[in-house]
C-alpha positions in Angstrom: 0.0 0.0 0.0 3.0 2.4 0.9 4.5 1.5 -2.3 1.0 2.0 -5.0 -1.2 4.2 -2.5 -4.6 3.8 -2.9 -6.8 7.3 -2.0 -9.7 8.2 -3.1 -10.4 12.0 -3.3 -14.3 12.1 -4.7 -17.2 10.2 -5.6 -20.4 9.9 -7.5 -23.3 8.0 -8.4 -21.2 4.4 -9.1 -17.7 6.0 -9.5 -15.0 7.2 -7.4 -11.8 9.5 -8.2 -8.6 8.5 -7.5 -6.1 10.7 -6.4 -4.0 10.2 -10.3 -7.4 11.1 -11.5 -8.8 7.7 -12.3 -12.6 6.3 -12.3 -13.4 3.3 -10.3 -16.4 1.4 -10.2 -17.5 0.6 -6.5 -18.3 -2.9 -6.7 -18.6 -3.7 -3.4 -21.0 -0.8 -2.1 -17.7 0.6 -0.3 -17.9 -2.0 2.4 -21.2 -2.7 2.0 -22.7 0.2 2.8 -23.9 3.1 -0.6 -26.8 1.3 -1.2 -28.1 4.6 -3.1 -25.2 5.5 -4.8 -22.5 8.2 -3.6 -23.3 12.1 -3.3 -26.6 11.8 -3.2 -27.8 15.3 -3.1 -31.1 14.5 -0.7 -29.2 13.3 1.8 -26.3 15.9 1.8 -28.9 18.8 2.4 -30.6 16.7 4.6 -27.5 16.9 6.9 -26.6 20.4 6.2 -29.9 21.6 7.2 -29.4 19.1 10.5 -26.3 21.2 11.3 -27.8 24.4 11.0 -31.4 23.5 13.3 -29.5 20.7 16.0 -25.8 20.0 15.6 -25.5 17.9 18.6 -27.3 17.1 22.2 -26.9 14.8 24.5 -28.7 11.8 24.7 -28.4 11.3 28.3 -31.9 11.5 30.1 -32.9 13.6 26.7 -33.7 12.7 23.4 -33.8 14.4 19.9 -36.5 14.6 17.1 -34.6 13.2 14.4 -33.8 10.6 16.7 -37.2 9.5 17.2 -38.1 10.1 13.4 -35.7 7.5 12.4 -36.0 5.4 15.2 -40.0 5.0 14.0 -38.8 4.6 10.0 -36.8 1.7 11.1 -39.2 -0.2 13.5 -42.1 0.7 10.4 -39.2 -1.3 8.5 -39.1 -4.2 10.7 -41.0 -7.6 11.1 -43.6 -7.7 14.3 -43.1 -6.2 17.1 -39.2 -5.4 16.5 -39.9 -1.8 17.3 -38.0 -0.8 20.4 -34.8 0.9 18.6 -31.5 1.7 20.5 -28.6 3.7 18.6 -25.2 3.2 18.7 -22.6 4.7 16.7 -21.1 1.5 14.2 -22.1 -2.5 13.9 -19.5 -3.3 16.2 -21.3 -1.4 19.0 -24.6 -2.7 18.2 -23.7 -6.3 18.7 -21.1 -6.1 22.0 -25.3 -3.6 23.1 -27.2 -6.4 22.0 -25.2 -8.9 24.2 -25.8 -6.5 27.2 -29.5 -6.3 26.6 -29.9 -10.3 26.4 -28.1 -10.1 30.2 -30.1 -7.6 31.4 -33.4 -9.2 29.9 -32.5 -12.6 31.6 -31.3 -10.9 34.5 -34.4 -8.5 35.2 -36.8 -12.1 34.7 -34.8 -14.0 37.3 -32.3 -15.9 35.1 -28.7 -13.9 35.6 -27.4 -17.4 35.3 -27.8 -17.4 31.3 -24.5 -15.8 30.4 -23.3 -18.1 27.7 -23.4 -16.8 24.0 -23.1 -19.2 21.3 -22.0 -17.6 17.4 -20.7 -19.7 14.9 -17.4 -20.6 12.9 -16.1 -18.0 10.5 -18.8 -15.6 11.9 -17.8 -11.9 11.9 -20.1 -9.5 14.5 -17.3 -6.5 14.2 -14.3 -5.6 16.8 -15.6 -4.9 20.3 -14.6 -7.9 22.5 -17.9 -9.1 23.1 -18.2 -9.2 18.9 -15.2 -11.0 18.8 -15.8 -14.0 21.4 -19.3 -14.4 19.2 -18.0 -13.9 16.0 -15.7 -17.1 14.3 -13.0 -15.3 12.2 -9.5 -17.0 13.1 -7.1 -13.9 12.6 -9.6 -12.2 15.0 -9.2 -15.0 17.4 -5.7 -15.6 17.2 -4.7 -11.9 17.6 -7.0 -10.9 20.6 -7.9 -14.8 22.1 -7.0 -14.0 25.5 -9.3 -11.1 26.0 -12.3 -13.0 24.8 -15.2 -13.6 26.4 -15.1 -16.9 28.4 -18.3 -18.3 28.3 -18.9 -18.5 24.4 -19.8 -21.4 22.0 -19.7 -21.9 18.9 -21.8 -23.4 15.9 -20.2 -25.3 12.8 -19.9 -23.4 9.6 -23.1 -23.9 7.4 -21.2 -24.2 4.6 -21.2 -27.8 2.1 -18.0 -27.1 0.2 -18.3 -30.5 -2.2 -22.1 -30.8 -2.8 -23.3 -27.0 -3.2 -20.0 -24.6 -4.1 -21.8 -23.2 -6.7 -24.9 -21.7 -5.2 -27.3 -19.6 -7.8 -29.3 -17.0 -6.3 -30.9 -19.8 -4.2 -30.9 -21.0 -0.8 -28.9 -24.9 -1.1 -30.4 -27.6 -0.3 -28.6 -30.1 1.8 -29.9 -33.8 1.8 -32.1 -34.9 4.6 -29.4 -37.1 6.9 -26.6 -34.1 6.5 -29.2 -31.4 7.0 -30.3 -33.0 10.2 -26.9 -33.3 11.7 -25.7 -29.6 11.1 -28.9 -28.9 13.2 -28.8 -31.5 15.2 -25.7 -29.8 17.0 -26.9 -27.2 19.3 -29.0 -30.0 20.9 -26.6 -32.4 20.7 -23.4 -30.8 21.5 -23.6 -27.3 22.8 -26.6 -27.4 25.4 -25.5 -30.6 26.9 -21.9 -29.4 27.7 -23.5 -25.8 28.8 -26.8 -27.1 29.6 -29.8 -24.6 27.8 -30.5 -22.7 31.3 -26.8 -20.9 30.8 -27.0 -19.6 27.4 -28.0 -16.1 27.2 -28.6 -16.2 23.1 -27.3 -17.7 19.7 -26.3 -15.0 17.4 -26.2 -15.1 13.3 -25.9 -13.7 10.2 -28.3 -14.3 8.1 -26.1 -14.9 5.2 -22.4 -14.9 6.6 -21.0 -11.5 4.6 -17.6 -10.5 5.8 -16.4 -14.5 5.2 -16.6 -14.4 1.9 -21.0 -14.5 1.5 -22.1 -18.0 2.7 -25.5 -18.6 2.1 -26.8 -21.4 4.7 -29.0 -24.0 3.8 -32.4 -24.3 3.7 -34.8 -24.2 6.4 -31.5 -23.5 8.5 -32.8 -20.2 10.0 -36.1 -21.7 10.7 -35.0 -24.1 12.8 -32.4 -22.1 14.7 -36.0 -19.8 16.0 -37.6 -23.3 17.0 -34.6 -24.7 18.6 -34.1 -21.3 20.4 -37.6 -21.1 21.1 -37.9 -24.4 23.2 -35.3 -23.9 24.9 -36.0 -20.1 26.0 -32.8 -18.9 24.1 -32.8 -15.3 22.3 -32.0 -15.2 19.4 -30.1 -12.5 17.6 -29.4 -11.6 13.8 -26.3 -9.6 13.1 -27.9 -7.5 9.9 -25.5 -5.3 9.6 -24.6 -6.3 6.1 -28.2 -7.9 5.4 -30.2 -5.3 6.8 -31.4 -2.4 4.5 -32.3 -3.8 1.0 -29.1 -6.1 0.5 -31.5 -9.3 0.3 -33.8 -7.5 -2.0 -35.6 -7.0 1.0 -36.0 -4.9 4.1 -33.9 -7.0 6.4 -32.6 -10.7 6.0 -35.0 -11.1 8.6 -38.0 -10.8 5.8 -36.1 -12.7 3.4 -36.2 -15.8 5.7 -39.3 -15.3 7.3 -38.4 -15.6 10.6 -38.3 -12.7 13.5 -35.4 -12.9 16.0 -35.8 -11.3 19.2 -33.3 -8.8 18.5 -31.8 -7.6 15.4 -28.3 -5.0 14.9 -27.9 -2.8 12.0 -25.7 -0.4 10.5 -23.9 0.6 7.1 -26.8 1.2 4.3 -29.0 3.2 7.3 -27.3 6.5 6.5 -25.9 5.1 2.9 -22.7 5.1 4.6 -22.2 9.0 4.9 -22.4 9.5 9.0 -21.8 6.6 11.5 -25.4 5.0 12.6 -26.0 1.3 13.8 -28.2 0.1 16.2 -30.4 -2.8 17.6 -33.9 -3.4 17.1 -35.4 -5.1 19.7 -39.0 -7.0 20.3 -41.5 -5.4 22.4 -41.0 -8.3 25.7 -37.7 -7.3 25.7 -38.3 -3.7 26.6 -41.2 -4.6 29.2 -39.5 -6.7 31.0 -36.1 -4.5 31.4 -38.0 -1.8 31.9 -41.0 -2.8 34.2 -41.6 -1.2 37.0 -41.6 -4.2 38.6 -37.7 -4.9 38.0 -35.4 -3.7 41.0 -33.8 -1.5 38.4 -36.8 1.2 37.6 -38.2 1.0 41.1 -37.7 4.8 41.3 -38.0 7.4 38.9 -34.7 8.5 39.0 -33.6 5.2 38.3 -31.7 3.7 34.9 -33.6 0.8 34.0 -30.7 -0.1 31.4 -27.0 1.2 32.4 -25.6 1.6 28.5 -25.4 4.0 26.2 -22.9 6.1 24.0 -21.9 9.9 23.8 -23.0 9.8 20.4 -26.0 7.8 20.1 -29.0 9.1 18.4 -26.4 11.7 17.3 -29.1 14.2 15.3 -26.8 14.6 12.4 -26.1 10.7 11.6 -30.0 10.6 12.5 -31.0 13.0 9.8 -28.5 11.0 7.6 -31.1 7.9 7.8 -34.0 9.7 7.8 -33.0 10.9 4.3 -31.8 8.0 3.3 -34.4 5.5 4.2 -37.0 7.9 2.2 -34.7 7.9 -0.7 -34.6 4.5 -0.6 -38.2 4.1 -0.5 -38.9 6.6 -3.0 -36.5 4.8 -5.8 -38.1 1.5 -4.8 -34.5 0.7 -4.5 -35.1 -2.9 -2.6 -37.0 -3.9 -5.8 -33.9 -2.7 -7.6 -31.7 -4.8 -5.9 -33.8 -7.8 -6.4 -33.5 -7.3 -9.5 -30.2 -6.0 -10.5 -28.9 -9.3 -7.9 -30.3 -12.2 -10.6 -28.9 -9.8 -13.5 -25.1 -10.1 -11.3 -25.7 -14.0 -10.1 -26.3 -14.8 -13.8 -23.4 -12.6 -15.2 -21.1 -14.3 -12.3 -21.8 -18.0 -12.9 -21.9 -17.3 -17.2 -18.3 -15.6 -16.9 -16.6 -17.4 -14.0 -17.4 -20.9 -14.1 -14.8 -23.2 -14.9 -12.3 -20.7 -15.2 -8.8 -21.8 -13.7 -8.5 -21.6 -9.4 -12.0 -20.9 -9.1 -13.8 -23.5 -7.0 -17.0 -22.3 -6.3 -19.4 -19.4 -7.1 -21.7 -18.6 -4.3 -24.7 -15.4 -5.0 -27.9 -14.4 -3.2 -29.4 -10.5 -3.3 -27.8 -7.7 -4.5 -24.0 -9.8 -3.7 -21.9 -12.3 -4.8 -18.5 -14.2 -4.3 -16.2 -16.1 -6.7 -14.2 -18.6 -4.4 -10.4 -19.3 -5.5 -8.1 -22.3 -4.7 -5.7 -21.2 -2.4 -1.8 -21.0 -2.9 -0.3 -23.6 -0.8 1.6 -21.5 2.3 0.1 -18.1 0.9 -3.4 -18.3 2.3 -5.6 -15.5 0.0 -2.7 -14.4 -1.7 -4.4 -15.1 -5.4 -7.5 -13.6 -4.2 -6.1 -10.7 -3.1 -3.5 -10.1 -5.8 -6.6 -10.4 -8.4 -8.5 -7.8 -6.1 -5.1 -5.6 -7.0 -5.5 -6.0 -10.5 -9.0 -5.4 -10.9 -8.4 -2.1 -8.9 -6.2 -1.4 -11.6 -8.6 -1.8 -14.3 -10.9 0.6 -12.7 -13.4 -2.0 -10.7 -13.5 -1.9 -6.6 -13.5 -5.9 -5.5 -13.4 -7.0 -2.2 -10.8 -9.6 -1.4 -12.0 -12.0 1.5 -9.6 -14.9 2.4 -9.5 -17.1 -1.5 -13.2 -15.2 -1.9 -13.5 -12.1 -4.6 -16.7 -10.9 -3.4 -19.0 -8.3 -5.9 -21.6 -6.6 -3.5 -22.3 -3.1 -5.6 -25.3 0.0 -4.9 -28.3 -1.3 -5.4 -28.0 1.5 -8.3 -26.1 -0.1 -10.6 -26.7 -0.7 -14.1 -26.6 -4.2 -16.2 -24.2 -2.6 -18.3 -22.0 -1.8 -15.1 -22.9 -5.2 -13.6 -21.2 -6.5 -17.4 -17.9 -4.4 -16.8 -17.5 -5.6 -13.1 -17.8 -9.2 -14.0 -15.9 -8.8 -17.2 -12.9 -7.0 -15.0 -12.8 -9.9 -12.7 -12.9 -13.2 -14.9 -9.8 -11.3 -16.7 -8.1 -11.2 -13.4 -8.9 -14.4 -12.5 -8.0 -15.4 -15.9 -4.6 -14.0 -15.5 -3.9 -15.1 -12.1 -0.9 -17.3 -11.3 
């Protein structure tokens, strides 16, 4: 990097400007999170006229109008009763808040004892420590293991590398006897070594993003709710990545038809422009921390839940959504990215199958990855030297582990979709 900088200096629509004066395609949404394109003019004045009414107060014992504006777009957003927002300022902070409000939920019922979290392997739910012990990634793990949380599991990755590598805009579908036994292990494995009255909640992507996009079989998130449900486990989905119109839909949530008890969000709420996350929580959950009956709001001057961040609700980021979630309701832009994601998974699987190194092609929604074989001893090496070369043929991959992963605004054109794809099976092509 010190050697061929990479800086950006502007962007537009689907392009941005390097600082040699270059255009680059964004295929990957900037990190998943332009779903409306870049310099979007409604949401730019929506922030400048923010700054100029309420640049900042504090959310401590107050609250803010565009706070509560955006805080009633997103709960309108959501399945059920997942209306009771809270705002942090990134992903990372909305997972490490939503692990806090599972223990103070089980704590303020008379179950303190459920502490245990289970995530699963390969799972990323951001860089707080509590998002680490969850999450799965290895070079996470190995970096910070001794800090981690004790008292986290772990569920096997939902992934069948031999019998569904190539996965076209479809949930897989894993035979009977192999389906069951991925299942089979939270009841098999995790709860009889922690037994079910310790475990707080399971958290999951709905589709695994920051891996490399794994799409879990199906009927796999449905049965995660029932086996959670029986057992009085929470459940959690981490929709940072899914949440927003990536699936084509509002969250993944919708797209599987199944409501956790909690959900986090973050990166397409303000388009990306001004740090926003949160977590959406279901109605019970805020009665029951809440209640007057709980020790904790006895008394009116009481904090029924003791968490919160300088910034959150911050009226600026706030506006930044509010804005954003119109615009992307008045572009129908979910519908786009439907759309515009069977135009990409059939563009990816025409141009990239069978092409040397690649060993499996995985797409769902507005997103995609292209999976390479690895070089022995130089573990996503290839990937990342072809994420290198498409950069310098003017298209923005994203390199994860042997993955090359195309997640672009849900803006894009076919045409654009064509020169993305086109870009990348050349790299591939040339890649040693």
């Amino acid at each position: 990097m010190e050697s061929l900088p990479r800086v950006f200096v502007g962007a537009d629509q689907m392009h941005f400007t390097t600082s040699d004066g270059r255009k680059v395609i964004d295929g990957i949404s900037s990190l998943w999170c332009v779903g409306a394109g870049h310099n979007r003019r409604e949401i730019n004045e929506a922030i400048k006229k923010q700054l100029d009414t309420l640049d900042y107060s504090t959310a401590f014992q107050f609250g803010n109008d565009r706070a509560f504006e955006a805080a009633q777009m997103i709960a309108d957003l959501c399945p059920s009763d997942l209306n009771r927002v809270l705002f942090t300022n990134s992903g990372s902070e909305a997972v490490d808040t939503a692990m806090k409000v599972a223990l103070a939920y089980h704590r303020a019922r008379g179950e303190g004892h459920r502490t245990v979290f289970v995530g699963r392997e390969k799972a990323y739910h951001g860089v707080g420590f509590g998002g680490m012990s969850v999450g799965g990634i290895p070079a996470n793990r190995k970096a910070f293991g001794s800090a981690l949380l004790p008292r986290v599991d772990h569920l096997r990755f939902p992934h069948d590398s031999v019998n569904h590598a190539y996965i076209h805009n479809a949930e897989p579908v894993w035979a009977e006897v192999q389906f069951n036994e991925l299942m089979n292990e939270l009841e098999s494995r995790i709860i009889p070594l922690h037994d079910a009255s310790n475990i707080a909640a399971v958290m999951v992507e709905p589709v695994q993003g920051s891996a490399g996009w794994y799409i879990p079989p199906k009927g796999y998130i449905k049965r995660l709710r029932e086996m959670c449900d029986k057992h009085g486990i929470l459940l959690i989905f981490d929709e940072v990545i899914t949440g927003f119109g990536r699936m084509g839909t509002s969250f993944g949530a919708d797209f599987y038809d199944v409501v956790p008890d909690m959900l986090t969000f973050a990166k397409c709420v303000t388009n990306g422009v001004q740090p926003l996350g949160g977590v959406v929580c279901r109605e019970f959950l805020y009665d029951t921390i809440v209640s007057p009956s709980t020790a904790n709001a006895a008394t009116e001057h009481a904090i029924e839940f003791f968490h919160g961040y300088t910034y959150s609700g911050h009226p600026v980021a706030c506006a930044a959504a509010v804005a954003t979630l119109k615009l992307l309701k008045d572009e129908d832009l979910f519908a786009s990215a439907n759309k515009r994601g069977q135009y990409l998974s059939e563009a990816l699987h025409a141009a990239c199958t069978g092409l040397s190194h690649v060993v499996g092609i995985r797409t769902l929604g507005l997103a995609g990855a292209v999976e390479l074989s690895s070089i022995p001893g130089l573990a996503g090496k290839r990937a990342y030297n072809v994420f290198v070369d498409c950069f310098a043929q003017g298209v923005l991959v994203r390199s994860a582990g042997e993955n090359l992963v195309l997640c672009p605004p849900y803006v894009v054109s076919e045409a654009q979709i064509d020169e993305m794809v086109a870009v990348l099976a050349g790299a591939i092509k040339r890649a040693m």
